[in-house]
VOBA-1610 file (N, C-alpha, C; in pm, whole numbers, padded with zeros to 5 digits, always signed):
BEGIN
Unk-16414-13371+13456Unk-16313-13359+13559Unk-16215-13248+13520Unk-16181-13144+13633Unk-16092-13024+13567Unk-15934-13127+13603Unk-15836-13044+13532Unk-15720-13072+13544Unk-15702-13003+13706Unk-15568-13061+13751Unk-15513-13036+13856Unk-15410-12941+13826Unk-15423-12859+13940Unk-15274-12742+13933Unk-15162-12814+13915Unk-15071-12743+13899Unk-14888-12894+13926Unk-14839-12735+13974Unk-14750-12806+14045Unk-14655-12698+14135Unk-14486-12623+14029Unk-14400-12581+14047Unk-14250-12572+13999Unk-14196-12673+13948Unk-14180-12755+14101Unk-14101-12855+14103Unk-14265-12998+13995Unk-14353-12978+13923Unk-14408-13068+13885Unk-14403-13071+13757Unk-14393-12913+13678Unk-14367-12869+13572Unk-14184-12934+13543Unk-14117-12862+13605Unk-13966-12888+13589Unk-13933-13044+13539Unk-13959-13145+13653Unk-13991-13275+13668Unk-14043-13327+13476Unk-14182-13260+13453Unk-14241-13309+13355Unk-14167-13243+13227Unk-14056-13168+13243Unk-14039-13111+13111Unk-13856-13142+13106Unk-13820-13204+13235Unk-13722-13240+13263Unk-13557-13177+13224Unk-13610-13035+13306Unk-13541-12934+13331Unk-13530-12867+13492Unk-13419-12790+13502Unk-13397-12755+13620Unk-13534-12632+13694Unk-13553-12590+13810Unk-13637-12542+13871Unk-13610-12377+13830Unk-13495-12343+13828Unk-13442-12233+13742Unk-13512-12201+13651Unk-13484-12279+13591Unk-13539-12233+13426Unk-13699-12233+13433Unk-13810-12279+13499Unk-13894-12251+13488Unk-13917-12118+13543Unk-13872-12054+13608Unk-13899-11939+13671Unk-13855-11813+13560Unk-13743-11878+13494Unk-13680-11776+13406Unk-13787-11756+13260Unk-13838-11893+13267Unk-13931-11906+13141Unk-13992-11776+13165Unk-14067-11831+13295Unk-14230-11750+13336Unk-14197-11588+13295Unk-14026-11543+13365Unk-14018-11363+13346Unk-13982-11353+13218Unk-13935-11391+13146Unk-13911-11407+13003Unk-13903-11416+12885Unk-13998-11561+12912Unk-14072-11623+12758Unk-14195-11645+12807Unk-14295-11602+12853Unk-14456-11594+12840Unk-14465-11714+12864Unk-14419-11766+12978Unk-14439-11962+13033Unk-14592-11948+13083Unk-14729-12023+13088Unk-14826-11999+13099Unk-14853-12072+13250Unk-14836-11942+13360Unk-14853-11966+13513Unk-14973-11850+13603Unk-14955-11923+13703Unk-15051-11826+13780Unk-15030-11808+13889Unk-14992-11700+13976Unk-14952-11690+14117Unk-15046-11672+14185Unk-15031-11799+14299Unk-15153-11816+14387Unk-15076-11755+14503Unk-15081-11642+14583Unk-15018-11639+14718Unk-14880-11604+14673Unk-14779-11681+14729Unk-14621-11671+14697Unk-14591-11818+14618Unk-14669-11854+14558Unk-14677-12006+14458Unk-14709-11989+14360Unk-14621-12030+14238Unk-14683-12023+14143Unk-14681-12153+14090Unk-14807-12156+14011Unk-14907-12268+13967Unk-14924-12297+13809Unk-14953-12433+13786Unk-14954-12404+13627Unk-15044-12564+13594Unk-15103-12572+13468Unk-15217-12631+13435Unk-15066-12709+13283Unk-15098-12827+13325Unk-14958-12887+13281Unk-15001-12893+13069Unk-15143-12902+13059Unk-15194-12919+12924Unk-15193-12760+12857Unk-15123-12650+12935Unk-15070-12526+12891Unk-14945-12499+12876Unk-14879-12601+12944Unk-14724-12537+12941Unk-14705-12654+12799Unk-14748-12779+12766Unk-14724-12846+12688Unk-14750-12785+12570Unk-14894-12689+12526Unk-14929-12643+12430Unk-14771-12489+12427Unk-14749-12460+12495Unk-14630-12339+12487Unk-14529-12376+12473Unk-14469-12534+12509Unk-14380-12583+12438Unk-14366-12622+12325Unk-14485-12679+12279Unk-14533-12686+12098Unk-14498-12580+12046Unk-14586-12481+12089Unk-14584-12316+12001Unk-14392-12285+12022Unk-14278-12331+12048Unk-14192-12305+12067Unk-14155-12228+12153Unk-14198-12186+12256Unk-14170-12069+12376Unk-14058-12117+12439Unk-14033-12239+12415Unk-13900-12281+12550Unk-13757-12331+12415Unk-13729-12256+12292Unk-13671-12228+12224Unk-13614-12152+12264Unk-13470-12108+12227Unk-13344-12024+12233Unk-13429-11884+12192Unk-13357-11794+12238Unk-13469-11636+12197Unk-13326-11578+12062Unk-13417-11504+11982Unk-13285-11438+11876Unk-13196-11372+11956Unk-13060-11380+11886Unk-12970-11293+11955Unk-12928-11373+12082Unk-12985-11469+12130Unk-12894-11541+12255Unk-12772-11580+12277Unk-12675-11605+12306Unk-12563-11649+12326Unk-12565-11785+12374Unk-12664-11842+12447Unk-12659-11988+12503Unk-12685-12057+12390Unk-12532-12152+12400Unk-12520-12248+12260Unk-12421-12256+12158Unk-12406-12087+12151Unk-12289-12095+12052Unk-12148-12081+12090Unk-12083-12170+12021Unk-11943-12187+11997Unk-11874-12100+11912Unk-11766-11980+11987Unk-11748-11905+11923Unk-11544-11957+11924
//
């Protein structure tokens, strides 16, 4: 049985973050998607393996977080 696509809002939901931030991932941090049409799509046992590998970690040099 193949996995099912999940939509924005299915990813967001499952990683329990705003709809924003997945989009920002995708231009960003190499979030693992696929644009079908004007939709983009994602295979949920990829974004889990890219959250392992740390991709949805703070990037060097960021400012979100610190208390200055």
């Amino acid at each position: 049985m193949t996995e099912p696509w999940a939509s924005v809002e299915d990813v967001a939901k499952h990683l329990g973050v705003a709809k924003d931030s997945i989009y920002r991932w995708i231009d960003h941090r190499g979030l693992p998607a696929q644009k079908i049409g004007r939709l983009w799509k994602f295979k949920l046992s990829e974004v889990d393996a890219w959250v392992r590998a740390s991709g949805a970690t703070e990037e060097p040099g960021s400012t979100e977080g610190n208390a200055k």
